[in-house]
Structure formats: structure tokens, C-alpha cells
TIBA-936119 format. One line per field, with one value per residue: x, y, z of N, C-alpha, C in turn; residue in one letter; residue number from 0. Coordinates in nm, 3 decimals. Atoms other than C-alpha are relative to their C-alpha. Example, Ala and Ser with C-alpha at 12.3 -4.5 7.8 and 13.67 -1.06 7.14 Angstrom:
REM TIBA-936119
n_east = (0.089 | -0.082)
n_north = (-0.119 | -0.119)
n_up = (0.000 | -0.006)
ca_east = (1.230 | 1.367)
ca_north = (-0.450 | -0.106)
ca_up = (0.780 | 0.714)
c_east = (0.090 | -0.077)
c_north = (0.120 | 0.109)
c_up = (0.000 | 0.073)
residu = (A | S)
num = (0 | 1)
REM end
This chain:
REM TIBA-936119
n_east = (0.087 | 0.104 | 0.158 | 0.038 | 0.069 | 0.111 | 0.069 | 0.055 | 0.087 | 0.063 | 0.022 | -0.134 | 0.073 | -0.117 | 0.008 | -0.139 | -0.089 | 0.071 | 0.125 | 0.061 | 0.133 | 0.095 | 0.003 | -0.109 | 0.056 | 0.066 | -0.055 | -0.094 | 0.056 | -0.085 | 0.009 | -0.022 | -0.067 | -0.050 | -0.137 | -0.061 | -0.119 | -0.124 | -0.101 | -0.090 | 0.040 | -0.167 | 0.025 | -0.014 | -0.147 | -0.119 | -0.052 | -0.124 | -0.107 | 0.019 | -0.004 | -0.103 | -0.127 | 0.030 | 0.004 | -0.040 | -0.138 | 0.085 | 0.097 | -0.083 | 0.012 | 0.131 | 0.085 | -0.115 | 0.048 | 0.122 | -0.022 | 0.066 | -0.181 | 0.026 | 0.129 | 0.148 | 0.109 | 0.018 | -0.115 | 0.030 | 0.124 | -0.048 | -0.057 | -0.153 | -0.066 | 0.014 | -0.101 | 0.018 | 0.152 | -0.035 | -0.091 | 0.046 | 0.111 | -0.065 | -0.086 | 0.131 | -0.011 | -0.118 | 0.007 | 0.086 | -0.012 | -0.143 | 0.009 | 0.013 | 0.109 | -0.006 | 0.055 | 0.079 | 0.061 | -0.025 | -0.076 | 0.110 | -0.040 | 0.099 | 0.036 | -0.050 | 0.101 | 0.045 | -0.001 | 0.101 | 0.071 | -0.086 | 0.008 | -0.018 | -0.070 | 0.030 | -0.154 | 0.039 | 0.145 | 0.047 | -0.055 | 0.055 | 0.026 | 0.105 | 0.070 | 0.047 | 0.007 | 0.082 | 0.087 | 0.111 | -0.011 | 0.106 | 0.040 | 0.094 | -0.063 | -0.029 | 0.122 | -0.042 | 0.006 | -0.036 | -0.063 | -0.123 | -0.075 | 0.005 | -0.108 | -0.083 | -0.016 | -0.036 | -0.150 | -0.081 | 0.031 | 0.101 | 0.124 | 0.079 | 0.078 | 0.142 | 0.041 | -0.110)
n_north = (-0.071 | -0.057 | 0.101 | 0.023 | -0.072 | 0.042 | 0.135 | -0.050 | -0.028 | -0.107 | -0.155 | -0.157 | -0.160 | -0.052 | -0.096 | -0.034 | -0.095 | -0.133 | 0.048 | -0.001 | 0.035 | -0.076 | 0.061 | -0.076 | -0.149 | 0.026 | 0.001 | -0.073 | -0.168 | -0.127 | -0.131 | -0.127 | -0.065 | -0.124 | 0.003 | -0.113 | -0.020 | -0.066 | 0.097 | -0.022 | -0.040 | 0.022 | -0.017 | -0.172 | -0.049 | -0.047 | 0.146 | 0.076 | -0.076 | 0.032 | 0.176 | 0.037 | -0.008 | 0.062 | 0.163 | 0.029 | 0.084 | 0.132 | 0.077 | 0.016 | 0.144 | 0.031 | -0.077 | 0.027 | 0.120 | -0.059 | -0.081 | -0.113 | -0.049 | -0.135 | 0.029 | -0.104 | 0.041 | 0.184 | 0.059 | 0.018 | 0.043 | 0.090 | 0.096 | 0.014 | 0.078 | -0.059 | -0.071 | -0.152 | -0.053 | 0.054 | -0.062 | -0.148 | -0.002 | -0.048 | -0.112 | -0.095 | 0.043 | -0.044 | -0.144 | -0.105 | -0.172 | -0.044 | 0.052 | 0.148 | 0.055 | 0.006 | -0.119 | 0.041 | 0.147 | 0.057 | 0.002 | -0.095 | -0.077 | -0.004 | 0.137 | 0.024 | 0.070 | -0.164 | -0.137 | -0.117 | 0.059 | -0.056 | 0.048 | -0.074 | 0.110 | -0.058 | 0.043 | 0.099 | -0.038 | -0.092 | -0.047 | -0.051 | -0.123 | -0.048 | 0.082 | 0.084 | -0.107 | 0.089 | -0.092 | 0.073 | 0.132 | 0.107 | 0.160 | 0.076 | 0.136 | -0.031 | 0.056 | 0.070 | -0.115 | -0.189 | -0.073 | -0.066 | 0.204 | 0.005 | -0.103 | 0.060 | 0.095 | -0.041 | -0.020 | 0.139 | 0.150 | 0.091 | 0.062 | 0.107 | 0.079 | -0.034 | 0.127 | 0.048)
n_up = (-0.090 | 0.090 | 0.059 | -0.115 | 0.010 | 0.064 | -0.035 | -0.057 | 0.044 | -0.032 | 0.067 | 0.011 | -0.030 | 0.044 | 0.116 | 0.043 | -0.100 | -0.006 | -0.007 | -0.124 | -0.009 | -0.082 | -0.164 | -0.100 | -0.059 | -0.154 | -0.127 | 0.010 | -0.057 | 0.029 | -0.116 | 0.032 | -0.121 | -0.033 | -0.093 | -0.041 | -0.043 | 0.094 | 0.109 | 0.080 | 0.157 | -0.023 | 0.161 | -0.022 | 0.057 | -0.105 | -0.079 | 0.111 | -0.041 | -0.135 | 0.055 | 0.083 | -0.071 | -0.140 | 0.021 | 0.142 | 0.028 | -0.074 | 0.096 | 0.126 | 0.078 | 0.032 | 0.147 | 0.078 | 0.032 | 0.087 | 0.109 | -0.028 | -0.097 | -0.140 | -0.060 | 0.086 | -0.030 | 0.046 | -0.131 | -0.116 | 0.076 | -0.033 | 0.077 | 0.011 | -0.081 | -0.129 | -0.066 | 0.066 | -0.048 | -0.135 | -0.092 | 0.040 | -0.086 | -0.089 | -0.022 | -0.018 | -0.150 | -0.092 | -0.015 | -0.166 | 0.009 | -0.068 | -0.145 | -0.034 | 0.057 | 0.154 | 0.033 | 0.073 | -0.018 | 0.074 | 0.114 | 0.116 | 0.178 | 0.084 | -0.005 | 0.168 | 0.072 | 0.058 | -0.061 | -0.064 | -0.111 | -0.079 | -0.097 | -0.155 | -0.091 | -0.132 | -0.083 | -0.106 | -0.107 | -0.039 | -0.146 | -0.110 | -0.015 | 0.045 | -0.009 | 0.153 | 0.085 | 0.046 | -0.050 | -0.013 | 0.082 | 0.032 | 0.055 | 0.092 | 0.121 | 0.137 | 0.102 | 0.112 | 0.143 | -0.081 | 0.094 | 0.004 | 0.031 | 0.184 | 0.061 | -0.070 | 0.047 | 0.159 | -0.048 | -0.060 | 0.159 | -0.017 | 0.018 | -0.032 | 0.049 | -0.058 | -0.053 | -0.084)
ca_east = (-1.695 | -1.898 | -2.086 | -2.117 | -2.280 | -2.505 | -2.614 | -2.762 | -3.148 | -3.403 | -3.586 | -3.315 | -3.403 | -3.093 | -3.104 | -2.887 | -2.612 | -2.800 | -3.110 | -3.289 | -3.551 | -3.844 | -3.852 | -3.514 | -3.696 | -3.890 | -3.757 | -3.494 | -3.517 | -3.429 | -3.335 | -3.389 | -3.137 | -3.085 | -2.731 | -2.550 | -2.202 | -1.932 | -1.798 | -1.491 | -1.500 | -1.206 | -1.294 | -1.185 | -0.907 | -0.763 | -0.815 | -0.664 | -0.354 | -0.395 | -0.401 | -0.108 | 0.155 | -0.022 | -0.007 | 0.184 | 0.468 | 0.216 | 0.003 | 0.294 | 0.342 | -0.031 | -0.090 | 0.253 | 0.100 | -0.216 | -0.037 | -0.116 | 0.157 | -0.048 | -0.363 | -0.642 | -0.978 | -0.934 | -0.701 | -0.971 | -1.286 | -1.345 | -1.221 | -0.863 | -0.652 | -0.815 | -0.520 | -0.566 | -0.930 | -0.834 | -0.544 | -0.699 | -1.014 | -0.849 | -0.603 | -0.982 | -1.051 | -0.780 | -0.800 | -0.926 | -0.986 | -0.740 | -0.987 | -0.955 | -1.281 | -1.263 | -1.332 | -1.527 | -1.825 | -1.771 | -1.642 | -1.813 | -1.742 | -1.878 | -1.995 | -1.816 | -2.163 | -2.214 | -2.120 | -2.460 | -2.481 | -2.270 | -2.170 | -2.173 | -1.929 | -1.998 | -1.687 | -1.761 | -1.720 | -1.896 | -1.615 | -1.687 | -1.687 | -1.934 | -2.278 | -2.430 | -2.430 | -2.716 | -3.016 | -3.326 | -3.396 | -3.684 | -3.745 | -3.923 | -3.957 | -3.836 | -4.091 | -4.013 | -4.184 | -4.023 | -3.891 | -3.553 | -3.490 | -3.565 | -3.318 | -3.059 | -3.118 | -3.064 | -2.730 | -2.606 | -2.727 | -2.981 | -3.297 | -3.588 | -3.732 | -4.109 | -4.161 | -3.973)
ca_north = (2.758 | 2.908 | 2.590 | 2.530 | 2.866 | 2.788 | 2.455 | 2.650 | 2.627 | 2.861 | 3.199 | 3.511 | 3.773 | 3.927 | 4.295 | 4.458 | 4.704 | 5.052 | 4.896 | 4.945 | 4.752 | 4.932 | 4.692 | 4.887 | 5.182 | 4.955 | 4.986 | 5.240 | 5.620 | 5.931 | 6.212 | 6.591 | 6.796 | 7.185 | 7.229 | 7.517 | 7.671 | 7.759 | 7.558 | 7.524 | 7.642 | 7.402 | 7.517 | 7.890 | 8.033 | 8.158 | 7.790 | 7.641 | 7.878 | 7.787 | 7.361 | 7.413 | 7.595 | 7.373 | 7.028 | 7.045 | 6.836 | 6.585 | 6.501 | 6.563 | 6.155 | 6.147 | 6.417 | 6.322 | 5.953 | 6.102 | 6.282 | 6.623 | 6.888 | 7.143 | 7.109 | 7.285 | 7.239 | 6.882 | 6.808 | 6.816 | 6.672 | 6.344 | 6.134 | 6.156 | 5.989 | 5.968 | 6.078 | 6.415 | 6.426 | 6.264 | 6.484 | 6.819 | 6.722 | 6.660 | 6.991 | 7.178 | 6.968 | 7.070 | 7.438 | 7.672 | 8.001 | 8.191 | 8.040 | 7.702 | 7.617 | 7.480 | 7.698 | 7.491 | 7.228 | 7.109 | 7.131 | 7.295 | 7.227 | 7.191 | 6.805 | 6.654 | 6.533 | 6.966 | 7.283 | 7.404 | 7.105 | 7.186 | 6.903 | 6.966 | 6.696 | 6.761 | 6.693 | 6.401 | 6.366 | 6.677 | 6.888 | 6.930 | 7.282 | 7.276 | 7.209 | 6.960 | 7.142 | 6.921 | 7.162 | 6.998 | 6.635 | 6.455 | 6.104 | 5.942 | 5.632 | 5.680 | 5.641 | 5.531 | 5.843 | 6.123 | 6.359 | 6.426 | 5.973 | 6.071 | 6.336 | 6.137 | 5.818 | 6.032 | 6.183 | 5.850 | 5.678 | 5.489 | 5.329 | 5.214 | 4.923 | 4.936 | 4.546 | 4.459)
ca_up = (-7.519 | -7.810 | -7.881 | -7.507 | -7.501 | -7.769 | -7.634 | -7.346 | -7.359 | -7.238 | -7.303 | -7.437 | -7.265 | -7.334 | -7.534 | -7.731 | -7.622 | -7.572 | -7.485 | -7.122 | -7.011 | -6.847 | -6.544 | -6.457 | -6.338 | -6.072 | -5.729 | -5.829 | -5.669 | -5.782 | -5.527 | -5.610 | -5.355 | -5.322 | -5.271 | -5.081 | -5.049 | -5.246 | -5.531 | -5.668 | -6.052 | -6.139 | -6.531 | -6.444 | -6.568 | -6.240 | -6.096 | -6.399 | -6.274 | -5.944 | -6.027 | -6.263 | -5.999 | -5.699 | -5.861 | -6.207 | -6.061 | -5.846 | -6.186 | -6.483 | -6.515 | -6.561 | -6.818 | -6.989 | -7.005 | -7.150 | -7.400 | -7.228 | -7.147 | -6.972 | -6.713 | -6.913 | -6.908 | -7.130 | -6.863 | -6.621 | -6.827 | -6.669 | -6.956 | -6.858 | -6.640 | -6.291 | -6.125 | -6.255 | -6.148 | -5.818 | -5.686 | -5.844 | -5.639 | -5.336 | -5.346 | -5.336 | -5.042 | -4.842 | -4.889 | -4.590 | -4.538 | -4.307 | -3.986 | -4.054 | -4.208 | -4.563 | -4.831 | -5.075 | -5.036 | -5.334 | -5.722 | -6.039 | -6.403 | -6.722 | -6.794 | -7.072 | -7.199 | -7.292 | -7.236 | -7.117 | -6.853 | -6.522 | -6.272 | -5.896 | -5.684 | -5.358 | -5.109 | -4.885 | -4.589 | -4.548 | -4.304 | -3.939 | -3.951 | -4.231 | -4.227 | -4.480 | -4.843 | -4.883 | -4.817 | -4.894 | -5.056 | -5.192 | -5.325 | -5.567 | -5.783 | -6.129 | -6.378 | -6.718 | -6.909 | -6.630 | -6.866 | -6.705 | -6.721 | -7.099 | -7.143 | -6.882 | -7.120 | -7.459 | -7.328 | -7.217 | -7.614 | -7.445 | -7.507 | -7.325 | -7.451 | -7.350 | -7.320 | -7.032)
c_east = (-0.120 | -0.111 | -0.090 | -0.134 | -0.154 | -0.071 | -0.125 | -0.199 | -0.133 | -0.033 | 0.156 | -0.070 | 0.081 | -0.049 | 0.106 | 0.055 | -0.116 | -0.115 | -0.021 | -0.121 | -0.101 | 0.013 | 0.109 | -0.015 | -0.049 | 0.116 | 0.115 | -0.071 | 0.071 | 0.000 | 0.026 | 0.072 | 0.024 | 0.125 | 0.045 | 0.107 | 0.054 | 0.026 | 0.068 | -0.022 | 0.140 | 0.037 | 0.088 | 0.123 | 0.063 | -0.001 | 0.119 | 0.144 | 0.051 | 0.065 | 0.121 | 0.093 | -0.043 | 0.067 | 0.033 | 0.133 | -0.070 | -0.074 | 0.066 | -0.001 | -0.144 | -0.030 | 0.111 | -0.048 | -0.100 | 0.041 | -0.037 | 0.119 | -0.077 | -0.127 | -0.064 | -0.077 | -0.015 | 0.069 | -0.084 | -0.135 | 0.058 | 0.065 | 0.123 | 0.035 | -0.075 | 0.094 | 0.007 | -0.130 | 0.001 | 0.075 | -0.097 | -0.128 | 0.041 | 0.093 | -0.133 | -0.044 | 0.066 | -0.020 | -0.096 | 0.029 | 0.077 | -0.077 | 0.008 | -0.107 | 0.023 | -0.111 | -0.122 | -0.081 | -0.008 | 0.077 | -0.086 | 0.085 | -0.114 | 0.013 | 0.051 | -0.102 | -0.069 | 0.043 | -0.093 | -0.033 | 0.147 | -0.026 | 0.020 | 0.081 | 0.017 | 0.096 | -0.051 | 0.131 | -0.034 | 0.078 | -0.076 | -0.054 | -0.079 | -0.126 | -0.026 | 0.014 | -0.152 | -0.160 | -0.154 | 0.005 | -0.135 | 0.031 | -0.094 | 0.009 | 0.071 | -0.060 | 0.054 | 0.012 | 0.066 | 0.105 | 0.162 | 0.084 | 0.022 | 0.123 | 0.161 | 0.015 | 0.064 | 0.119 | 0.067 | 0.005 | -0.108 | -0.136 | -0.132 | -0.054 | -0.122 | -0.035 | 0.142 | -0.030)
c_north = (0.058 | -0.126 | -0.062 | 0.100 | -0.010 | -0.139 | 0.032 | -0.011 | 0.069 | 0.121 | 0.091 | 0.090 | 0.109 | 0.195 | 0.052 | 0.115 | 0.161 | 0.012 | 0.002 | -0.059 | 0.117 | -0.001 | 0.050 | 0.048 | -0.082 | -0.034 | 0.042 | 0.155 | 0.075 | 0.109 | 0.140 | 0.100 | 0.138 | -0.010 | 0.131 | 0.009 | 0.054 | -0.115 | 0.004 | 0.014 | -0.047 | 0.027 | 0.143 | 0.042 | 0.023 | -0.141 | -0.076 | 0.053 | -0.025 | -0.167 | -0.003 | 0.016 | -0.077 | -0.135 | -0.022 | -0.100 | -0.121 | -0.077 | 0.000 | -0.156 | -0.023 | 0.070 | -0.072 | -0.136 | 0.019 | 0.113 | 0.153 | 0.120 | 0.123 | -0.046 | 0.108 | -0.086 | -0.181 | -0.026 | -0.092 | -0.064 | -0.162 | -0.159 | -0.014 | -0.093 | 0.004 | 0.046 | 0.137 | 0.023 | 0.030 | 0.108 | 0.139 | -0.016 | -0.017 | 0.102 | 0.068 | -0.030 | 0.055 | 0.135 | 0.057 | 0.124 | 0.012 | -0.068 | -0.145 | -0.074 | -0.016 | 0.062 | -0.005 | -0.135 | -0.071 | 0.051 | 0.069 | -0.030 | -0.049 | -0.193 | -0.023 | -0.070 | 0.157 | 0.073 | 0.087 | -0.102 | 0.027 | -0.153 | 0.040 | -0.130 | 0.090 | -0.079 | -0.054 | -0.059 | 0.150 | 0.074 | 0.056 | 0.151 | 0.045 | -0.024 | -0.107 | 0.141 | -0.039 | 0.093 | -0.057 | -0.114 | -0.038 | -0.110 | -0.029 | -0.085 | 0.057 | -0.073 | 0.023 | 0.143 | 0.133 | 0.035 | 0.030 | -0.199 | -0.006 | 0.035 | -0.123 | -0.122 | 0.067 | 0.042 | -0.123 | -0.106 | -0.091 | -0.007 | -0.049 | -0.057 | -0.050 | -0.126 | -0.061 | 0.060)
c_up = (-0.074 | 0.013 | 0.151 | 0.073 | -0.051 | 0.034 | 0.105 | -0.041 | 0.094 | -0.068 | -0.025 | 0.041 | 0.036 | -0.078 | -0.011 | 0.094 | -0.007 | 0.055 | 0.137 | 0.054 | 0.091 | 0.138 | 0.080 | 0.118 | 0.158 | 0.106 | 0.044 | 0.056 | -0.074 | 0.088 | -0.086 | 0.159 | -0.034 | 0.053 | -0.022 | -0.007 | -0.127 | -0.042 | -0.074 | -0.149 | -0.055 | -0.167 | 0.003 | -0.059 | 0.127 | 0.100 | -0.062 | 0.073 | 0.103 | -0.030 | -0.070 | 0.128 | 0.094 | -0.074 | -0.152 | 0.045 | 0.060 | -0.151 | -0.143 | -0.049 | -0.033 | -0.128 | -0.107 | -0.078 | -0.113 | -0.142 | -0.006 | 0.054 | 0.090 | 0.081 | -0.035 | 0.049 | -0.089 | 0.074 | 0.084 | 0.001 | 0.108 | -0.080 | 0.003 | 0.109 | 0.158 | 0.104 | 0.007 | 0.081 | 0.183 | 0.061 | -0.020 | 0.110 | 0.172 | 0.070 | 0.042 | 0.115 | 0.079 | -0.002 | 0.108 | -0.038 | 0.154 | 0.160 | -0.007 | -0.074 | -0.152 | -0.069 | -0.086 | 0.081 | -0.095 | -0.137 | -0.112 | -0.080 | -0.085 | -0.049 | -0.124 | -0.096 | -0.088 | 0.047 | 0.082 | 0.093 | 0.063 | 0.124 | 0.115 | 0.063 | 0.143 | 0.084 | 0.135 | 0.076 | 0.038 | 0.119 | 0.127 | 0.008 | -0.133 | 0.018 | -0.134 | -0.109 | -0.033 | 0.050 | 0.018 | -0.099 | 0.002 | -0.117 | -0.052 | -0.062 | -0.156 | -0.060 | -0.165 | -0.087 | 0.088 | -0.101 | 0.005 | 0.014 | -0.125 | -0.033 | 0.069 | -0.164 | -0.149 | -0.038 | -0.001 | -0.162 | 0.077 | -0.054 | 0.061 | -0.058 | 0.084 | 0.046 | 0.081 | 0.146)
residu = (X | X | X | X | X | X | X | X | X | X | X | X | X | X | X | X | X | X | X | X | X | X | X | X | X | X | X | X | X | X | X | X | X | X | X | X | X | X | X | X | X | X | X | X | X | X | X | X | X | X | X | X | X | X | X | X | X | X | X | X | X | X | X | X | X | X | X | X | X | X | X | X | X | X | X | X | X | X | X | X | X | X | X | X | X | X | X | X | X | X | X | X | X | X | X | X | X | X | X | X | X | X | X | X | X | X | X | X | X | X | X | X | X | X | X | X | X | X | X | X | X | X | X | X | X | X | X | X | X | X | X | X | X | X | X | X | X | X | X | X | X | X | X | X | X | X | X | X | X | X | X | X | X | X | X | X | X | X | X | X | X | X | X | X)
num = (0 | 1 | 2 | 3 | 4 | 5 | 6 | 7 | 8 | 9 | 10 | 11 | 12 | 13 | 14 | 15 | 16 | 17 | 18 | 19 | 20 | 21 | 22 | 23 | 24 | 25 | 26 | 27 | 28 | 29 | 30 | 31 | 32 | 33 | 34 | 35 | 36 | 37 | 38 | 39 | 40 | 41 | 42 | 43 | 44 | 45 | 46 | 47 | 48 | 49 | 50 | 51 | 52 | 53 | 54 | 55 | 56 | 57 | 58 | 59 | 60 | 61 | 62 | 63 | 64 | 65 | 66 | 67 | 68 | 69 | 70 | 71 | 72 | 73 | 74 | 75 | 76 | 77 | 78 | 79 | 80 | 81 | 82 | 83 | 84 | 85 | 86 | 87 | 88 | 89 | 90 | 91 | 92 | 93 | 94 | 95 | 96 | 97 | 98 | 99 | 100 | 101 | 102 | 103 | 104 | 105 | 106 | 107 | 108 | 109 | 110 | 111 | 112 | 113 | 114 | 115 | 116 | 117 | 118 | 119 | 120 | 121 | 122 | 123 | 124 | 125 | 126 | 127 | 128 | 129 | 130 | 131 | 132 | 133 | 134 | 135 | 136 | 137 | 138 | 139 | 140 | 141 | 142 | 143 | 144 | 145 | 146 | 147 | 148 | 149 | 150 | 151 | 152 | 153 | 154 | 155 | 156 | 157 | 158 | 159 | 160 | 161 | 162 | 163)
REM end
């Protein structure tokens, strides 16, 4: 199959691993959204507490697998088992306040790409009895040099490569 490969003839316009072409960017968007409500803080110490007595016997074969004996905050980073991520995110779902209305619109922790960046997972489908969390939105193309595609690409190890 190798030499079959190599027999192949035409341009490479191939790049290496890390590498982004420019031409990505075209006809890709980026949305900026304001988001409202309450969000679970599943980093917290009194959630952690919460997540262990709620769902330490639903996600034990998962951490156990993962070589994990308690649900901490590496528990809940998303590099683990998705099972863990999965149920823990759905128990937050489910929760209401004493009228019925759920209590969170979404999730809050700290991004396993830093401590000083914070993801938001916003709990879709959006419950009846909330409104959107989604407050205001705008659109735009994504342009090669926008400063926050830079930072996004530098986090991630990437590259743009300018000819392309």
C-alpha cells in the first residue's frame, strides 16, 4: 500500500501535523454570545460533595477504570472518562428548585487548557420553564490575524501557515 501511495501523482498540498492553512478561516463564523443564569460550579468544593454522595456509585466503574478513587476536580477535567463528564452533567440537569423550574442553565469549571480560563456548557435543550441563557449573539467571519483565533490557535499548539 506504501508504494501504491507513493505512485500517486499530483501536487502535495498536504501540511504537517500542527499546521493550519489560512484558507480555513474562509467561510467559517465565529459567534460572540452574552450568557445568563446560574451555573453550576462543578469545580466547588461543596459540588464536589454533592457529585460524590449523588453519583459515586453511578460513575465508580468509570473512575476505578481510570485509575481514580475519588471524584475531584481531575475527576471532572475533561480528559477522563466521558462517563464521568456525562452523568455529572446530566445530575445538574435534572436538579430544580422546590417550584419545579431547573436550577442551573448551565455548568462552570476551570478549562483543562488553564486555571485562569473558565468554560461555560450551557444545558441544551434549553428547559421550558427557562428562557434562552443565550442573551445576545453576534456573528462574524473569522479572520486569520483576529487576536482571540491567535490565542485559540496557541492554546490548541497550532499554526497558521500564511500560504494557503
Amino acid at each position: 500500500m506504501v508504494r501504491e501511495l507513493a505512485a500517486i501523482n499530483g501536487e502535495i498540498d498536504a501540511l504537517p501535523p500542527g499546521k493550519v492553512p489560512a484558507r480555513w478561516c474562509r467561510g467559517r463564523m465565529v459567534s460572540r454570545a452574552l450568557l445568563v443564569g446560574e451555573y453550576a460550579d462543578v469545580g466547588h468544593h461543596e459540588s464536589l460533595v454533592h457529585l460524590n454522595t449523588e453519583l459515586a456509585h453511578e460513575v465508580a466503574p468509570a473512575l476505578a477504570a481510570a485509575g481514580v478513587t475519588e471524584l475531584d476536580t481531575a475527576a471532572i477535567r475533561p480528559a477522563v472518562p466521558r462517563q464521568i463528564t456525562q452523568r455529572s452533567s446530566r445530575h445538574v440537569y435534572e436538579l430544580s428548585r422546590g417550584d419545579g423550574r431547573p436550577q442551573f442553565s448551565g455548568i462552570a469549571c476551570l478549562s483543562r487548557l488553564g486555571d485562569d480560563l473558565t468554560e461555560l456548557a450551557v444545558l441544551e435543550p434549553t428547559p421550558p420553564a427557562l428562557d434562552s441563557p443565550i442573551a445576545v449573539a453576534a456573528t462574524e467571519p473569522i479572520e486569520v490575524d483576529d487576536p482571540d483565533f491567535q490565542v485559540a490557535c496557541e492554546l490548541l499548539g497550532l499554526e497558521v501557515a500564511v500560504a494557503g
